[in-house]
C-alpha positions, 0 to 999 in steps of 0.5 A: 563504445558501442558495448556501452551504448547497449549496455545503457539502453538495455539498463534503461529498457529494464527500469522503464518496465520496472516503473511502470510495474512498480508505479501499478503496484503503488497504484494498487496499494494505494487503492487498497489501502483507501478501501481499507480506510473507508471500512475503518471509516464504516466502523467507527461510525457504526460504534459511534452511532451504537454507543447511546444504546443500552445493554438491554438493547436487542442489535443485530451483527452481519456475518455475511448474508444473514444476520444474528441476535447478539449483545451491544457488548460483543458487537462494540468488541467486535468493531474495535477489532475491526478497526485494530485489524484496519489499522494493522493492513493499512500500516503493512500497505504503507510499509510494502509502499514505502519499500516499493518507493526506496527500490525504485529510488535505488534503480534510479540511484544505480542507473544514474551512477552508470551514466555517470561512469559513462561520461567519465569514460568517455571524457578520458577516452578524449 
Protein backbone atom coordinates (compact mmCIF):
# COMPACT_ATOMS: atom_id res chain seq x y z
CA UNK A 1 0.00 0.00 0.00
CA UNK A 2 2.35 2.31 0.93
CA UNK A 3 4.72 1.12 -2.25
CA UNK A 4 1.83 2.36 -4.15
CA UNK A 5 1.42 5.57 -2.54
CA UNK A 6 5.27 6.51 -3.82
CA UNK A 7 4.66 4.91 -6.95
CA UNK A 8 1.49 7.33 -7.43
CA UNK A 9 3.05 10.47 -6.16
CA UNK A 10 6.39 9.79 -8.24
CA UNK A 11 4.20 9.15 -11.71
CA UNK A 12 2.38 12.45 -10.85
CA UNK A 13 5.71 14.47 -9.86
CA UNK A 14 7.04 13.07 -13.17
CA UNK A 15 4.04 14.22 -15.49
CA UNK A 16 3.87 17.62 -13.59
CA UNK A 17 7.66 18.41 -14.76
CA UNK A 18 6.44 17.06 -18.01
CA UNK A 19 3.58 19.41 -18.66
CA UNK A 20 5.16 22.12 -17.65
CA UNK A 21 8.01 21.41 -20.05
CA UNK A 22 5.65 20.30 -22.86
CA UNK A 23 3.13 23.32 -22.38
CA UNK A 24 6.90 25.87 -22.75
CA UNK A 25 7.44 23.70 -25.80
CA UNK A 26 3.58 24.34 -27.06
CA UNK A 27 4.28 27.85 -26.01
CA UNK A 28 7.47 28.25 -27.99
CA UNK A 29 6.05 26.70 -31.32
CA UNK A 30 3.23 28.72 -30.92
CA UNK A 31 5.38 31.96 -30.92
CA UNK A 32 7.21 30.68 -33.61
CA UNK A 33 4.89 29.78 -35.59
CA UNK A 34 2.86 33.40 -35.16
CA UNK A 35 6.53 35.00 -36.53
CA UNK A 36 6.58 32.81 -39.27
CA UNK A 37 2.69 33.82 -40.33
CA UNK A 38 3.75 37.63 -39.90
CA UNK A 39 6.58 37.21 -42.45
CA UNK A 40 4.17 35.33 -44.86
CA UNK A 41 2.04 38.08 -44.10
CA UNK A 42 5.07 40.68 -44.98
CA UNK A 43 5.49 38.80 -48.04
CA UNK A 44 2.40 38.50 -49.83
CA UNK A 45 1.89 42.24 -49.08
CA UNK A 46 4.98 42.83 -50.64
CA UNK A 47 3.72 40.81 -53.88
CA UNK A 48 0.58 42.45 -53.71
CA UNK A 49 2.10 46.02 -53.39
CA UNK A 50 4.79 44.89 -56.59
CA UNK A 51 2.23 43.28 -58.80
CA UNK A 52 1.10 46.96 -60.70
CA UNK A 53 4.85 47.25 -61.48
CA UNK A 54 6.01 46.81 -65.04
CA UNK A 55 8.87 44.60 -66.19
CA UNK A 56 10.88 47.62 -66.81
CA UNK A 57 10.79 48.48 -63.43
CA UNK A 58 14.06 49.13 -61.46
CA UNK A 59 13.38 47.19 -57.56
CA UNK A 60 15.69 46.63 -55.31
CA UNK A 61 15.75 42.94 -53.25
CA UNK A 62 17.36 43.15 -49.25
CA UNK A 63 20.05 40.47 -48.70
CA UNK A 64 20.78 41.30 -45.75
CA UNK A 65 22.47 44.86 -44.77
CA UNK A 66 22.41 45.97 -48.18
CA UNK A 67 20.39 46.06 -51.11
CA UNK A 68 20.60 44.84 -55.15
CA UNK A 69 19.24 45.90 -58.53
CA UNK A 70 17.38 43.17 -59.77
CA UNK A 71 14.25 42.51 -61.98
CA UNK A 72 10.35 42.28 -61.01
CA UNK A 73 10.50 38.82 -62.13
CA UNK A 74 13.06 37.29 -59.66
CA UNK A 75 11.90 39.36 -56.99
CA UNK A 76 7.99 38.07 -57.46
CA UNK A 77 9.72 34.29 -57.81
CA UNK A 78 11.80 35.08 -54.91
CA UNK A 79 8.47 36.05 -52.41
CA UNK A 80 6.58 32.98 -53.60
CA UNK A 81 9.41 30.75 -52.43
CA UNK A 82 9.38 32.83 -49.43
CA UNK A 83 5.74 32.22 -48.90
CA UNK A 84 6.04 28.24 -49.94
CA UNK A 85 9.17 28.17 -47.38
CA UNK A 86 6.53 29.74 -44.91
CA UNK A 87 3.83 27.50 -45.48
CA UNK A 88 6.25 24.18 -45.27
CA UNK A 89 7.73 25.65 -41.40
CA UNK A 90 4.17 26.41 -40.29
CA UNK A 91 2.93 22.89 -41.33
CA UNK A 92 6.17 21.29 -39.40
CA UNK A 93 5.29 23.60 -36.37
CA UNK A 94 1.75 22.56 -36.56
CA UNK A 95 2.85 18.73 -36.69
CA UNK A 96 5.71 18.90 -33.84
CA UNK A 97 2.29 20.72 -31.81
CA UNK A 98 0.30 18.39 -32.70
CA UNK A 99 2.61 15.61 -31.49
CA UNK A 100 3.43 17.25 -28.35
CA UNK A 101 -0.40 17.58 -27.47
CA UNK A 102 -1.08 13.49 -28.23
CA UNK A 103 2.21 12.77 -25.70
CA UNK A 104 0.71 14.64 -23.02
CA UNK A 105 -2.65 13.39 -23.74
CA UNK A 106 -0.90 9.51 -23.36
CA UNK A 107 0.85 10.34 -20.13
CA UNK A 108 -2.54 11.62 -18.86
CA UNK A 109 -4.36 8.51 -20.43
CA UNK A 110 -1.55 6.21 -18.54
CA UNK A 111 -1.72 8.04 -15.54
CA UNK A 112 -5.40 7.74 -15.01
CA UNK A 113 -5.34 3.87 -16.06
CA UNK A 114 -2.93 3.66 -12.97
CA UNK A 115 -5.39 5.23 -10.68
CA UNK A 116 -7.72 3.33 -11.78
CA UNK A 117 -5.87 0.16 -10.84
CA UNK A 118 -5.32 1.57 -7.73
CA UNK A 119 -8.77 1.80 -6.69
CA UNK A 120 -9.25 -1.32 -7.97
CA UNK A 121 -6.73 -2.51 -5.64
CA UNK A 122 -7.78 -1.19 -3.11
CA UNK A 123 -11.48 -1.91 -3.45
CA UNK A 124 -10.40 -5.81 -3.62
CA UNK A 125 -8.21 -5.54 -0.54
CA UNK A 126 -11.57 -4.47 1.52
Amino acid sequence: MAQMDKELKKAFTEMQINKLETTKKINMIDMKCDMVKTGKHKYQLTEKGTSNLSDDTRVYQSVGRMFLLTDVQNMREDLKAKQEKCDKAIELLEKKKEFLQKSLKDQEDGLRELVQQRKEADQTAK
